[in-house]
N, C-alpha and C positions, 0 to 999 in steps of 0.2 A: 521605408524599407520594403523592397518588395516581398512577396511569401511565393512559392512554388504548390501548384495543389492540382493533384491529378485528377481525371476522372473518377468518382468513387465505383467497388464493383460491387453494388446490388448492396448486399446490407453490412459490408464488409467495415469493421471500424475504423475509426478513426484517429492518427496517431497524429499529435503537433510538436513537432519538433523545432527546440527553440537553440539556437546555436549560432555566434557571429559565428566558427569557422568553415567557411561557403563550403571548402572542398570535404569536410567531415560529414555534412548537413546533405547534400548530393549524395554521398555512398550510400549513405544509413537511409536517405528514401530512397533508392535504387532497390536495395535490399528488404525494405520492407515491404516494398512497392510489388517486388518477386514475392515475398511471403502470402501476398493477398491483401495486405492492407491501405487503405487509403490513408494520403498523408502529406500534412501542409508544413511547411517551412519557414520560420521566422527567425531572422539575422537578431533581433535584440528581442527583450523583453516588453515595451512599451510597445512595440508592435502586436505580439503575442497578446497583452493584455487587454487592447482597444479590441481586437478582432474578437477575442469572447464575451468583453463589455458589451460589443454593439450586436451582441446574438449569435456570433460564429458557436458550430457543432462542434466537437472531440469529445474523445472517449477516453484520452490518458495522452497526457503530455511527457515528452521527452526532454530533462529541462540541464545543461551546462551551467554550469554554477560560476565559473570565471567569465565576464563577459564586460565589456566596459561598459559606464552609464551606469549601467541596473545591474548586481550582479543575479545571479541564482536564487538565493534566502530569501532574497527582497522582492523578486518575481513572486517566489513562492506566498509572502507574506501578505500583497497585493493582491492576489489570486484570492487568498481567504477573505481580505475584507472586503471583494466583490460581492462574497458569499458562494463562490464555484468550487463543489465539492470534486472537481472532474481529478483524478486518480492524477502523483506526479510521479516519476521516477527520475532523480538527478543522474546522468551520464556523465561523468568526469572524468579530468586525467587526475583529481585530487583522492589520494591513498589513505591520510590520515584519517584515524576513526572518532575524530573528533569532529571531524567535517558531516562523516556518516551520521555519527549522534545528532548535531545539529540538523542537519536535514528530517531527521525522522523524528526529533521532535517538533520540528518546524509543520510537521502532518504530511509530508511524505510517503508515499507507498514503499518507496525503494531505494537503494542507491547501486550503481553500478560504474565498476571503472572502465574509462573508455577501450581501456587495452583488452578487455574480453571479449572474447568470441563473438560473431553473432548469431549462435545460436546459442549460448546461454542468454543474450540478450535478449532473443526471441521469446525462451522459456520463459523468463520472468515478467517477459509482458503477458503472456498468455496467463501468466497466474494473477499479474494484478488485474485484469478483466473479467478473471474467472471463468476461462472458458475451459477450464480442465480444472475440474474440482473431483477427480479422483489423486491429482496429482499431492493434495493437499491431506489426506487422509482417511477424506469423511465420506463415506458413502452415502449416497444421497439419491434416493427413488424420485423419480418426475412427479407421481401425487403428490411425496412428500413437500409439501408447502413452506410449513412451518415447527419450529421446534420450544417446546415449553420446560422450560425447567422452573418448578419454584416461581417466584417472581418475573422470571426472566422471560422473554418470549424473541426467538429469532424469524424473523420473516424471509425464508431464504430465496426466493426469488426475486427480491428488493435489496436484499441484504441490508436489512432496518434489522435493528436492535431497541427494545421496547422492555422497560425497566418500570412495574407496578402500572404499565398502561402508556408511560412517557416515552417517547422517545430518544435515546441516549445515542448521539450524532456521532458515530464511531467510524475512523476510516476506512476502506475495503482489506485490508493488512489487518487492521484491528478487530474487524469483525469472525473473519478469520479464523484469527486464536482465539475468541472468545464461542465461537463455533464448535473449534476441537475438542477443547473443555467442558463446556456443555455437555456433547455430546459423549463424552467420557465422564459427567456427573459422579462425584464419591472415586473417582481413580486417579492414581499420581501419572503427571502427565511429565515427561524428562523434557528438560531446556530445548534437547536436539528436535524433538518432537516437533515442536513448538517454531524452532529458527527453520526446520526445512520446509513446514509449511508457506514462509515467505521466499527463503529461495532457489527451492530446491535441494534432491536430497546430495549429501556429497558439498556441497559448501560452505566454506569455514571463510570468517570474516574476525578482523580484532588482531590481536595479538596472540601468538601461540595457538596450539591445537583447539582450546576453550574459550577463544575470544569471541566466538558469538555466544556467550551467556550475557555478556554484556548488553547486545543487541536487542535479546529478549526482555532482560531487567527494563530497559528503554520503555518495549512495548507495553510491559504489563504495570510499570508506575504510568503509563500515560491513559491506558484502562479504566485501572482501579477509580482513579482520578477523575476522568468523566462520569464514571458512575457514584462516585460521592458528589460529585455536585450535584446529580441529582438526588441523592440519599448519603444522607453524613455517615449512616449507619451502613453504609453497604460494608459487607468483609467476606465475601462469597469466593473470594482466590486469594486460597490459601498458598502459603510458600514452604518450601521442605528444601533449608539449604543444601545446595549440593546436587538436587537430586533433578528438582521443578517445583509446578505449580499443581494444586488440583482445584477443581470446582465444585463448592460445599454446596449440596441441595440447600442445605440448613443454613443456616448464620448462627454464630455462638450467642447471636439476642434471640432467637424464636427459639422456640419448645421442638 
């Protein structure tokens, strides 16, 4: 399957876009190609897979989830057992938020339906790169390095996450919101807070006006999660129905 891959401009990233439909795969690098980015094209999956197997660069894949052969989840799922932490964001025509759930608990950065704009789609790449990290809430000084709460230590120019010295292998979405809250230690943090960090403020996803509460429950059982496995005893995000989460300096086991 051939791949299409422009000249890159200087240090400009790299986006792989994985998608059989030829004429959709064309726009969307035309366009991103206009935004500044460089950007390689892969008709299937097993394509896409061998090419960063055998060492190919990206910085965030753009991945279709219908696709014959290999669908999407399964690209995705392969991706992990290579061990390539590279950022994905699923592009679909698929609407259902069960599709979404799967995806972003599949490790997922994002999901986006192909009918959207392409400058919301632009947006949301630029936040899963992090290249606009005022967009996210957290203001963040160039000395500032890193962040220590308690236990916790964020290395934010790496965006490593470091739990009693370990490192807790957290997505770039996940790190994130575990960033926001930190940084808001001892304050209630609301759901919306929380969802427009991943995608912008003004976007509602789910059912009804509060179906992204759902999306966040997602992220923060998938959290907690990785941080219990490295400590059975973590309970550092707290939940306040209704309202959000907040992040406890303390844990209700320490003094």
């Amino acid at each position: 399957m051939e791949n299409s891959e422009p000249t890159p401009r200087g240090d400009a990233a790299r986006i792989l876009i994985v998608d059989d439909d030829a004429l959709f795969a064309e726009s969307l690098q035309q366009n991103l190609g206009d935004a500044g980015y460089a950007v390689t094209t892969f008709g299937d999956g097993p394509a896409a897979l061998a090419y960063l197997a055998d060492g190919g660069g990206g910085d965030l894949v753009l991945l279709d989830w219908k696709m014959p052969g290999m669908n999407g989840i399964e690209v995705l799922r392969r991706l992990r057992d290579q061990g390539s932490d590279i950022p994905v964001i699923f592009l679909t025509v698929l609407s259902d938020q069960i599709y979404e759930e799967a995806a972003l608990l599949g490790g997922a950065v994002d999901f986006v339906e192909k009918s959207r704009s392409f400058s919301i789609l632009r947006k949301r790449i630029e936040l899963s790169l992090g290249r606009n990290r005022a967009a996210n809430g957290v203001a963040t000084h160039s000395e500032d390095t890193s962040l220590r709460v308690g236990r916790l230590e964020l290395q934010l120019d790496s965006s490593r996450a470091l739990w009693n010295g370990q490192q807790v292998y957290l997505s770039l979405t996940e790190f994130r919101m575990v960033h926001y809250m930190a940084a808001r230690s001892g304050m209630d943090v609301r759901y919306r807070e929380l969802y427009d960090i991943v995608h912008g403020e003004g976007f509602v996803a789910g059912e009804g006006t509060e179906g992204y509460r759902a999306n966040v429950r997602t992220f923060v059982k998938r959290i907690r999660q990785k941080f219990r496995d490295m400590d059975p005893s973590f309970d550092r995000i707290g939940n306040y129905p209704g309202f959000g989460y907040r992040w406890q300096a303390n844990g209700s086991n320490e003094s």
